[in-house]
LOVOMI-842039 format. One record per residue (C-alpha): x, y, z. Coordinates in steps of 0.5 Angstrom, whole numbers, plus 2048, in hexadecimal, padded with zeros to 3 digits. Last residue first. Example, Ala and Ser with C-alpha at 12.3 -4.5 7.8 and 13.67 -1.06 7.14 Angstrom:
81B7FE80E
8197F7810
//
This chain:
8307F17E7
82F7F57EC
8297F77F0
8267FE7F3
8278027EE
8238007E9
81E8017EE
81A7FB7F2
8127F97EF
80F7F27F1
8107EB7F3
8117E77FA
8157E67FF
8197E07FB
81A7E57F5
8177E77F0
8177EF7EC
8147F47E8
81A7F97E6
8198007E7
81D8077E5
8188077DE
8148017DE
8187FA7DD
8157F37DD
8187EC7DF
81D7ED7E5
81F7E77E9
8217E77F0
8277E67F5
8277E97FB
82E7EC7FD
82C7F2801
8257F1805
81E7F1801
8187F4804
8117F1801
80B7F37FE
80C7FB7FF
8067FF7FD
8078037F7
80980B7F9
80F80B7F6
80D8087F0
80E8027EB
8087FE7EE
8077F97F5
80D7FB7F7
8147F67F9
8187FB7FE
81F7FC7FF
8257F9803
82B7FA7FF
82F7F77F8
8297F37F7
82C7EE7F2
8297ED7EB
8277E77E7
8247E97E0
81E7E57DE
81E7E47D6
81C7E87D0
8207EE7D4
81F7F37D8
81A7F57D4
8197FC7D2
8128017D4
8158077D6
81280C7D2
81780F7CE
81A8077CC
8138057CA
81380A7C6
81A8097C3
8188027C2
8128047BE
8178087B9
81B8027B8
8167FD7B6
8138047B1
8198047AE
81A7FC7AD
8137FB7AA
8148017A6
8108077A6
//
């Protein structure tokens, strides 16, 4: 198998599974409505902090539906959903 081939094959995998990068460098979003910050990428983590419609943030990492994210409140898991870029 190629190099190439077996680069795209891992791609794919980590594509199903949800293990993508938002990018090779933070990505700044909005909150696009009030939402919980989590300690994990779960429903039932811990909320870390409460965020209001409009907050700034950057997203480093995302885990199917979430996104990791850091804000002036504090840093954690919100839904894609959640946030605009």
């Amino acid at each position: 198998m190629t190099a190439l081939r077996w680069l795209g094959g891992l791609a794919a995998v980590m594509v199903l599974m949800g293990i993508t990068a938002v990018s090779a460098m933070a990505q700044s979003v909005t909150f696009a409505k009030d939402a919980a910050l989590r300690s994990e990428p779960r429903f039932d983590a811990a909320p870390v902090a409460q965020i209001k419609q409009g907050t700034p943030g950057e997203a480093s990492t995302k885990q199917g539906p979430w996104l990791n994210i850091k804000t002036s409140a504090g840093a954690g898991w919100a839904l894609t959903t959640e946030v605009s870029f």
